[in-house]
C-alpha positions in Angstrom: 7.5 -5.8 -8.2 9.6 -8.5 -9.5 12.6 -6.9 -7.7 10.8 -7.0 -4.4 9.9 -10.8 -4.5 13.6 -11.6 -5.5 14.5 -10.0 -2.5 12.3 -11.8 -0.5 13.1 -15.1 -1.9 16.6 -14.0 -1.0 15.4 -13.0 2.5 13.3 -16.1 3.3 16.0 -18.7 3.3 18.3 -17.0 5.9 14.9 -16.7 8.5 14.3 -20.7 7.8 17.3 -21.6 10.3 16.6 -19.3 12.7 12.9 -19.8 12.8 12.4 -23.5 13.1 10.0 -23.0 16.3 8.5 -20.1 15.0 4.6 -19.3 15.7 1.9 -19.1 13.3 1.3 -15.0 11.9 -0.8 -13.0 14.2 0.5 -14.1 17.5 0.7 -11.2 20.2 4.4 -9.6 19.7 4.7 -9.6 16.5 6.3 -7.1 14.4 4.9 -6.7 10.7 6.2 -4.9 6.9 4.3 -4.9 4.1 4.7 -3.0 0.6 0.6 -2.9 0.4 0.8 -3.5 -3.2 1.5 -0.3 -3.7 5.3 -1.0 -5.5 4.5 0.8 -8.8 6.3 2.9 -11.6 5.3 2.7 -15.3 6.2 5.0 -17.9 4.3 5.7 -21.7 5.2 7.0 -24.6 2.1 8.8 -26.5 2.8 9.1 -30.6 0.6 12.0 -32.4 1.0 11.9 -35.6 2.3 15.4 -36.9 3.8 16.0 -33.4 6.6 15.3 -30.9 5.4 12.1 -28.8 4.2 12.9 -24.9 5.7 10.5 -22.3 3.8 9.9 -19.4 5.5 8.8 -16.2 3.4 7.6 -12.6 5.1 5.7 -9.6 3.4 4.9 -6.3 4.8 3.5 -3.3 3.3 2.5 0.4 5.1 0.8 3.0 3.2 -0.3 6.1 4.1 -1.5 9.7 2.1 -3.1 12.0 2.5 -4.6 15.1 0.0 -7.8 17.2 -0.3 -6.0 20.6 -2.7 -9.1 21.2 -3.1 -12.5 19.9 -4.5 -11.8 16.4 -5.1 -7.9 16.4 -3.1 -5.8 14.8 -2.1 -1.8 15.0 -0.1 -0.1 12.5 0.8 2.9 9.8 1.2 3.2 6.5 3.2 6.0 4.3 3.3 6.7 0.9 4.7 8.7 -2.1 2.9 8.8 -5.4 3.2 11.4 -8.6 2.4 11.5 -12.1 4.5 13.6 -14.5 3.2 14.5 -18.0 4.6 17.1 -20.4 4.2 20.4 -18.7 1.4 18.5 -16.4 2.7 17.0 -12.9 1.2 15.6 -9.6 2.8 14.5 -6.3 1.7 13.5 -3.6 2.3 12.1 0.1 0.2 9.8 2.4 0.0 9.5 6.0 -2.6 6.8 8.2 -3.3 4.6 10.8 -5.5 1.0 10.7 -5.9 -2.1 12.8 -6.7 -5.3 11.8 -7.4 -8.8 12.8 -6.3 -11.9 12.0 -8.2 -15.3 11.3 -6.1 -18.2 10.8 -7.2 -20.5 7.9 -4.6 -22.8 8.6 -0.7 -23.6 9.5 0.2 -21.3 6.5 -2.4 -19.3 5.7 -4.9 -16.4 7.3 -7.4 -14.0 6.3 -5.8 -10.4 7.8 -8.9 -7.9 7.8 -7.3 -4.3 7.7 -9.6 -1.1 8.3 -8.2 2.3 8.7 -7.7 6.6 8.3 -5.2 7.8 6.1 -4.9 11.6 5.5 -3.1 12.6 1.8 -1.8 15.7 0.2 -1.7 16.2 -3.0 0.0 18.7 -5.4 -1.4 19.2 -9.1 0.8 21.6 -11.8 -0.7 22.2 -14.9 0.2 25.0 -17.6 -2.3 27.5 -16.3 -2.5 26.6 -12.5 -1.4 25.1 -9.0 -3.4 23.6 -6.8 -3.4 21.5 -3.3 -5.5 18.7 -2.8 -6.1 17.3 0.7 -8.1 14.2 1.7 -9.0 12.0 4.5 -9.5 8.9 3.1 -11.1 5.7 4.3 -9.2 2.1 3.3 -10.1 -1.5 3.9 -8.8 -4.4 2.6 -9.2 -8.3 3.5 -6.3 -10.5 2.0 -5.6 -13.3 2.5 -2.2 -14.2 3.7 0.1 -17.4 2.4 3.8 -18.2 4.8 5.5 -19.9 2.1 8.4 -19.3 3.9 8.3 -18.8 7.9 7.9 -15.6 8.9 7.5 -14.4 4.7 4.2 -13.5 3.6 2.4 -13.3 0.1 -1.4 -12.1 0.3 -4.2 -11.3 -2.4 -7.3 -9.8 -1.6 -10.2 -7.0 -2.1 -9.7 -3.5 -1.2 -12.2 -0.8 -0.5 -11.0 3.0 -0.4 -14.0 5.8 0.0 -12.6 9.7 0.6 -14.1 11.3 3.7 -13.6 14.4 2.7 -11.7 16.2 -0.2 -10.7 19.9 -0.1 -8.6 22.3 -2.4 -7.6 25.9 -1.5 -9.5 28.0 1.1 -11.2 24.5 2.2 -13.8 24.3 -1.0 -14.9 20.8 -1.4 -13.5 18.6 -4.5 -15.3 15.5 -5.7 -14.6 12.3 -3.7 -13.7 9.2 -5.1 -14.5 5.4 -4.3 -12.5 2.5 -5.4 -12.2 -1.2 -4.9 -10.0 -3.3 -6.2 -7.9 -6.7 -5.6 -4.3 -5.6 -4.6 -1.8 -7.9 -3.7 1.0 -7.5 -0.3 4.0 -8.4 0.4 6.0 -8.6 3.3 7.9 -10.2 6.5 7.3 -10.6 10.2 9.6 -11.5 13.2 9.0 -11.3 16.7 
């Protein structure tokens, strides 16, 4: 994460120059990155006494694009990778969807960007005694809102919603669904 706003701090300041006249985010023609908040890796080290310590490792990573077709509406997809490795235990996982969203300004700087969309995810799970295949169509909205503190840079915070459609293993038996909200944060750039 820290690596990610350096480089945009890096970023912003050659856009300034170039972006003087620049219009305010959500304008029809704009072209949109974000990392989604999803910029994670973290790694633990589990001590038993009386045996060798377990290290746990999980990263997670979505990038999204969208693009304002018209003023202040937004299409776009997102992709991800995520795993989770464990001793003999591992998961991995990809992420494929589609949202749209729209834009309310709040300001010269600012806007609230409501997101809604359909992702579909496939999951693999590798434990000591099995494999098994998890697939998912998953619902996801989130409302940040966005801050320019640079033109055409943006840093948003905001609640997030994500409720599983559906949730299948094997010959199409149903798995349990899960729900989750949460306040994530994005990062990104525009330019037209």
């Amino acid at each position: 994460m820290k690596r990610v706003i350096f480089l945009l701090s890096l970023l912003a300041p050659a856009l300034a120059p170039t972006t003087a006249g620049a219009r305010p985010f959500g304008e029809k023609g704009q072209y949109i990155i974000t990392s989604d908040a999803r910029l994670d890796y973290q790694r633990d080290t589990l001590s038993i006494e009386g045996a060798d310590d377990e290290t746990r490792t999980r990263y997670a990573f979505r990038l999204a694009g969208d693009y304002s077709s018209f003023r202040r509406v937004t299409f776009g997809l997102d992709v991800g990778f995520e795993g989770e490795v464990q001793g003999f235990d591992s998961s991995k996982g990809f992420r494929l969807g589609g949202r749209a969203g729209y834009v309310v300004p709040l300001g010269a700087v600012s806007a609230w960007w409501i997101r809604a969309g359909v992702g579909f995810a496939n999951t693999t799970v590798q434990t000591r005694t099995e494999e098994y295949t998890l697939r998912t169509t998953r619902l996801s909205v989130s409302a940040p809102v966005v801050f320019n503190p640079y033109p055409q840079v943006l840093i948003g915070l905001g609640p997030t919603f994500e409720h599983d459609l559906s949730a299948k293993v094997a010959n199409d038996v149903d798995a349990p669904k899960v729900t989750g909200f949460g306040v994530h944060m994005t990062l990104g750039f525009w330019w037209e």
